[in-house]
Structures are given as C-alpha cells and as structure tokens.
C-alpha positions as CSV (number, residue, x, y, z in Angstrom):
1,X,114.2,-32.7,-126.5
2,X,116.0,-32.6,-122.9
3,X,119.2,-33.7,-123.7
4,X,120.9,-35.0,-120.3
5,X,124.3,-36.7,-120.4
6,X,126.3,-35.8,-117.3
7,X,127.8,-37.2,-114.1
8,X,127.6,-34.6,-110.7
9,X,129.8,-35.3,-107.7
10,X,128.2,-34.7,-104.2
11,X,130.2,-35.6,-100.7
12,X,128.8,-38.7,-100.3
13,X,126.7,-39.0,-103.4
14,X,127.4,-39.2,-107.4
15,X,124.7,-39.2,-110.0
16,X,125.1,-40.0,-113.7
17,X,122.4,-39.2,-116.1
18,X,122.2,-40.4,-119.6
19,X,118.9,-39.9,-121.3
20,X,116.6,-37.9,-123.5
21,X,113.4,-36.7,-122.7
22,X,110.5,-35.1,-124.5
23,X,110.9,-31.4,-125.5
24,X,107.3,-30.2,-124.3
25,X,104.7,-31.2,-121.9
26,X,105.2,-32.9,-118.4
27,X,107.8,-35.1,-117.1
28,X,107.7,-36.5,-113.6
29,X,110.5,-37.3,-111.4
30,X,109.3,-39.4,-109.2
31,X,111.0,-41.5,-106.6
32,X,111.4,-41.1,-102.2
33,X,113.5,-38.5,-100.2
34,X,117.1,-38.9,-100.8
35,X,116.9,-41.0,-104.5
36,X,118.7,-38.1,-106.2
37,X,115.5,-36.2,-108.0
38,X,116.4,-32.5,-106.3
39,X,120.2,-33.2,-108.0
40,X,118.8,-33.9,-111.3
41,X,117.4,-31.0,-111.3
42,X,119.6,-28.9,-110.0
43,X,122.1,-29.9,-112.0
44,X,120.0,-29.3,-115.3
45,X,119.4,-25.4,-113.5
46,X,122.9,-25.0,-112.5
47,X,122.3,-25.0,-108.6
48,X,124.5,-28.2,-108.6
49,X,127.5,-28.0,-110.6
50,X,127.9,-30.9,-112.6
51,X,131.4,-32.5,-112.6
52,X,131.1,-33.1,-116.9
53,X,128.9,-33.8,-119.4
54,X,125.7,-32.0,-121.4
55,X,122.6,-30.5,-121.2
56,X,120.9,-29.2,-123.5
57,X,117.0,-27.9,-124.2
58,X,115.5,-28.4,-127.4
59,X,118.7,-27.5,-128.9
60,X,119.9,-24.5,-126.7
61,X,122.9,-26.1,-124.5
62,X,122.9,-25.3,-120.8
63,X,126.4,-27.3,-120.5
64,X,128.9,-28.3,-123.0
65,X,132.7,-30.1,-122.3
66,X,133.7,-29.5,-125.9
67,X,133.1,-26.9,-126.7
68,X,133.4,-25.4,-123.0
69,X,130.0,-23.9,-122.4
70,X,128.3,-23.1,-118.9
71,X,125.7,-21.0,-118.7
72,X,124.7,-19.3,-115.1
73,X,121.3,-20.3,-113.7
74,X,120.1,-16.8,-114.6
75,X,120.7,-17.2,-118.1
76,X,119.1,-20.8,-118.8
77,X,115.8,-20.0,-119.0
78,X,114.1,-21.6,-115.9
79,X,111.0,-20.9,-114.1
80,X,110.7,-22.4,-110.8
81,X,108.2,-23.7,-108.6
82,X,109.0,-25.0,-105.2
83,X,106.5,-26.6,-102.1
84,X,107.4,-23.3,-100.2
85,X,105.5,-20.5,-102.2
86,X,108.7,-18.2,-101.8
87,X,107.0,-15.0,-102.4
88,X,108.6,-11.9,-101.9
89,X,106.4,-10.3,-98.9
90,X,107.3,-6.5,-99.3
91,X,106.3,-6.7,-103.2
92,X,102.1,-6.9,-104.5
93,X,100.9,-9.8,-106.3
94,X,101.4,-8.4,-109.7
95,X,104.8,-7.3,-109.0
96,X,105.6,-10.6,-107.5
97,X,104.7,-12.1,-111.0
98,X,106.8,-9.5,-113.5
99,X,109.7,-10.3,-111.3
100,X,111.6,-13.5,-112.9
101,X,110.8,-11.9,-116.2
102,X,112.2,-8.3,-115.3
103,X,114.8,-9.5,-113.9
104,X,116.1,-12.1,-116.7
105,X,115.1,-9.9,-119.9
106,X,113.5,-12.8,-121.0
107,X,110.9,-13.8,-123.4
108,X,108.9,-15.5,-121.5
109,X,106.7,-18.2,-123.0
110,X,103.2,-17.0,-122.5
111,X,101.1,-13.8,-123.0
112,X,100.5,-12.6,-118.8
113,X,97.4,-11.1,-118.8
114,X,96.1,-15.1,-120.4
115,X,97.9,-16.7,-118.0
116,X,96.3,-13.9,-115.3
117,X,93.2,-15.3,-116.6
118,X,93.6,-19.1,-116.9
119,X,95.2,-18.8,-112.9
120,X,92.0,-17.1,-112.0
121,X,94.0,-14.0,-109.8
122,X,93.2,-11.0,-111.5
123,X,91.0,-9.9,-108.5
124,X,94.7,-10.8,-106.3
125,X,97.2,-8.3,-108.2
126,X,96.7,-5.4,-106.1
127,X,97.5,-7.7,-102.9
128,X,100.5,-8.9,-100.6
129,X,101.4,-12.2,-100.2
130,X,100.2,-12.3,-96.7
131,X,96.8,-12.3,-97.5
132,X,96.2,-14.9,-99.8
133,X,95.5,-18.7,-98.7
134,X,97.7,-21.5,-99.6
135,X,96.0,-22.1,-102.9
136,X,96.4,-18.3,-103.9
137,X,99.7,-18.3,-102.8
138,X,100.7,-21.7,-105.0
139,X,98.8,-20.4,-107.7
140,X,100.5,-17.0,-107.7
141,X,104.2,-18.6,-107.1
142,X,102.8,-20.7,-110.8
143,X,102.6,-17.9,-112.3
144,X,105.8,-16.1,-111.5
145,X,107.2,-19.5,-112.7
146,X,106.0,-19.6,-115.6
147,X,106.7,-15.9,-116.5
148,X,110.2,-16.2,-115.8
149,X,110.4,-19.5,-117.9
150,X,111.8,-18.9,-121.6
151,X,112.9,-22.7,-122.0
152,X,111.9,-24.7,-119.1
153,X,109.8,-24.9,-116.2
154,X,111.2,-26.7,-113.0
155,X,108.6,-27.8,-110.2
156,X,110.2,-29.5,-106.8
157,X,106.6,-30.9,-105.0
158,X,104.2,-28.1,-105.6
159,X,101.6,-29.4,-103.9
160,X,103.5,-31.4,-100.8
161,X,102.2,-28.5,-98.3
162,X,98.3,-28.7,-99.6
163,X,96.0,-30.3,-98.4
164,X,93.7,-32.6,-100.9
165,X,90.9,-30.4,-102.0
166,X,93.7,-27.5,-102.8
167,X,95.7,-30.2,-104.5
168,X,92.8,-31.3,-106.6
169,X,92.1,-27.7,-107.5
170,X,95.7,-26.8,-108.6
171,X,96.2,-30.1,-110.9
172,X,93.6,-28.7,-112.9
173,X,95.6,-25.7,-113.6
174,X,99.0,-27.4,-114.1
175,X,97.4,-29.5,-116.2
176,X,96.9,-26.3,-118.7
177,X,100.9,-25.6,-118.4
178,X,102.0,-27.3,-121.6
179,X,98.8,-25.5,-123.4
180,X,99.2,-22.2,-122.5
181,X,103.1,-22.1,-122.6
182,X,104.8,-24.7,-124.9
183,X,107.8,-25.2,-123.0
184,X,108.5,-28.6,-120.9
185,X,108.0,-29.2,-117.5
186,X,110.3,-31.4,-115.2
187,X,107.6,-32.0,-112.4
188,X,109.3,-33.9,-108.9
189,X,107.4,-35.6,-106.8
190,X,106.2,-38.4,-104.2
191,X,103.0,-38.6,-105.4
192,X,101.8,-41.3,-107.9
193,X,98.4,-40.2,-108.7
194,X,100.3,-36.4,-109.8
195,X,102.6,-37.9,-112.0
196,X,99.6,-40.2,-113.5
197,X,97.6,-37.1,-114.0
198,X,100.2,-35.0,-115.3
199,X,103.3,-36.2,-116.8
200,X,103.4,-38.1,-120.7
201,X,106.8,-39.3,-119.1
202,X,107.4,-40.9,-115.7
203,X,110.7,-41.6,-114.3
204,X,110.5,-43.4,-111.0
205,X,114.0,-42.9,-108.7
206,X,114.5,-45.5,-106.2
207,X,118.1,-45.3,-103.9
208,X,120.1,-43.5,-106.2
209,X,118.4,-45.9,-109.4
210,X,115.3,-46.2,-112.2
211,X,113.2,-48.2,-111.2
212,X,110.6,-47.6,-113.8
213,X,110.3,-45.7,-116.9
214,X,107.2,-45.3,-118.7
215,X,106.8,-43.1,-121.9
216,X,104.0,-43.0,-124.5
217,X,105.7,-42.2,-127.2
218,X,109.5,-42.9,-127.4
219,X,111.8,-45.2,-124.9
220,X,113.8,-43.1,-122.6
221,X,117.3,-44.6,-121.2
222,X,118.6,-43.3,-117.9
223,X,121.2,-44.0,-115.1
224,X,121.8,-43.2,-112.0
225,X,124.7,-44.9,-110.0
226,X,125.1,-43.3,-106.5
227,X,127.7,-43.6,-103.3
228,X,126.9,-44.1,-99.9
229,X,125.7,-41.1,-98.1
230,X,122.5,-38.8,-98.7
231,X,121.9,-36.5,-101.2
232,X,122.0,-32.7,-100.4
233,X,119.0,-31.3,-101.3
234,X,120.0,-27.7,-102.6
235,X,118.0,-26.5,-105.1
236,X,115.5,-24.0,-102.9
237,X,118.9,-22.6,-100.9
238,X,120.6,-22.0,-104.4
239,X,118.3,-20.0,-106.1
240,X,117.2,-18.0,-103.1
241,X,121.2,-17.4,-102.1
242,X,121.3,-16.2,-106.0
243,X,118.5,-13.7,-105.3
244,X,120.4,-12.3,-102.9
245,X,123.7,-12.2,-103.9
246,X,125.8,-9.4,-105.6
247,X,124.7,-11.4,-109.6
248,X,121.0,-9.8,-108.8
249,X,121.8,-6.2,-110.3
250,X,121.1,-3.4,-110.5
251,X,118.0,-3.1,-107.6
252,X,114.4,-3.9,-108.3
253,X,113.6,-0.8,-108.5
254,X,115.8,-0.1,-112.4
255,X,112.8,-2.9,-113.2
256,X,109.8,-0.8,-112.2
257,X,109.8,-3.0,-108.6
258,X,109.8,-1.5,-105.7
C-alpha cells in the first residue's frame, strides 16, 4: 500500500494528501497543468519537502513526524521517468542503464538482461544517446528507471514529447511494468486514454481538487486543498540538481562508469 498523509507548503500553493493507494501495479495522476500532480509526487520522492505528515511504501516509511524519520531522495527507492529522456550523453546505452542502480546500491526490482529483452535494446547497449530516435531514447530512459527502482517507480508524462505511433508502441511496454518488476507505479499525466490503458487506479486533479476517483478494487479517499497561486513544478530540476551536487559521491568512475 502507498500510504500518503501529508500537507506541503509551496509560495502560493498548499497541498494536503490523505489517502491510500494500491501497493503494485499502475496508478494515474491525472488532472491539467498546475492542479498539483508534480507536488504529489515530489513530495512522495522528497524533491518537495513536505511541511508534516507520512509516507510510507508497502510498509517502508519515506516520512515519519513521530517518530522523526526523513529519508533523502537517494535512499527511497525511486526510479524515475520524466517526458525529457535525460540521458547522460558522454555515457553508452548500457552504462546509462547500470547507473541509478550503481549509484544507489540498490536491489533493484528486476533481473536486467529480462528487462534488456522485454525493452527490445540489446542491439542499442553499445550506443550513445545521440543516436537513438525518440522511442529508443524513452525506451532506454524506462529502463534506467526501472533499474534504479527498489520500491517505486515515478513517471511525470512519458509520452508528452511522442508522437502517436511511438506512444502506441511504448504503452505496450509500460503496460509489462508491474509484470516484470512488482513494484508500483505512480504514472502522471494529461492523457485519458493512458491512464485508461494503464492504471487499476485513476485519480483525476482538477485546480488544486479530486475530481474523480476510480478504483477496482478498494475506495481511495484523497484531498487536496490549495491557495491561490501556481504550483512550482520542480521535480525534473530536483533530481537533476541532486545528480550534480556534492550528495553524488564518490565519481562514476568507483561504479565502473566512465
């Protein structure tokens, strides 16, 4: 279970989340620019510091009051996938993909060379990143993802920068996420027919509210109250400022990355 009971403070914007959500497969956050989906998220990942509260992942807390427990966003647990592919451009394919993983220690939640496999880029390892389309590149930036999830995977509109025969491709392979991995996915997005296809829980976000919650198997209370103003859409800064601040040590190369 995704255990989410907090209350985050932005200028101009305050979210408070009270709900649990299924511990495995997808859930989609879906709602408009602005509704708060990026701060859930980021809160749950430690990008946005909640003000109080707890969050918790099938039992491993992220974020405790009492007792006082805050873990850094480096050791929760989370892959991400963002719309920008983010790949590092001086590092191959393959090296691209061990580097959440090295980097954390963590056991991740899927054997590589099947995930390798299922993403269909074996014949891609050897390569940079500027030589793969856009549908490579997302499907490589999956991968990494998912190798550097232990607990959960994050994905902030994937497929926003696709066009729709590379979007209908890739659904088929996030649709083999929950299969091949076992850990939940929180998926975000403006896209109804995604979250139709992909999530067994919806939550739609509409100015700072629900608006609609749909679940097959379990009712799912949530609330967001906000304050005027727009929300700061941080998570992509965050975690690339992490990867390049003083926290990501010792170099790549003590992991085998050059």
């Amino acid at each position: 279970m995704i255990s989410l009971h907090f209350t985050t403070r932005l200028p101009g914007f305050t979210l408070e989340a009270d709900c649990d959500l299924p511990g495995d497969g997808f859930t989609a956050v879906l709602g408009p620019s602005s509704c708060g989906k990026s701060t859930l998220t980021g809160s749950i990942a430690d990008l946005v510091k909640p003000a109080s509260g707890t969050i918790s992942v099938n039992g491993r807390v992220f974020r405790s009051d009492d007792p006082c427990i805050d873990l850094p966003v480096e050791s929760r647990g989370i892959g991400f996938v963002f719309q920008s592919h983010r790949l590092f451009p001086h590092l191959t394919v393959r090296k691209n993909l061990l580097f959440g993983r090295r980097l954390g220690g963590r056991r991740t939640a899927v054997d590589q060379e099947r995930l390798i496999e299922v993403l269909g880029i074996a014949h891609l390892l050897s390569r940079g990143p500027d030589t793969l389309s856009g549908g490579e590149s997302q499907r490589v930036a999956l991968g990494r993802g998912i190798l550097a999830a232990e607990t959960l995977l994050i994905m902030d509109e994937p497929l926003a920068s696709l066009d729709s025969e590379r979007k209908a491709e890739l659904l088929g392979y996030f649709e083999r996420i929950p299969e091949i991995t076992g850990i939940p996915v929180l998926y975000i997005t403006h896209a109804a027919d995604e979250a139709e296809r992909l999530a067994k829980t919806v939550l739609t976000m509409k100015d700072g509210r629900i608006a609609d919650i749909r679940d097959e198997s379990a009712v799912v209370h949530m609330t967001v109250r906000p304050v005027r103003g727009a929300e700061a859409d941080t998570d992509v800064k965050a975690f690339m400022d992490f990867l390049a601040s003083e926290k990501v040590k010792p170099p790549l190369r003590k992991f085998g990355i050059e």
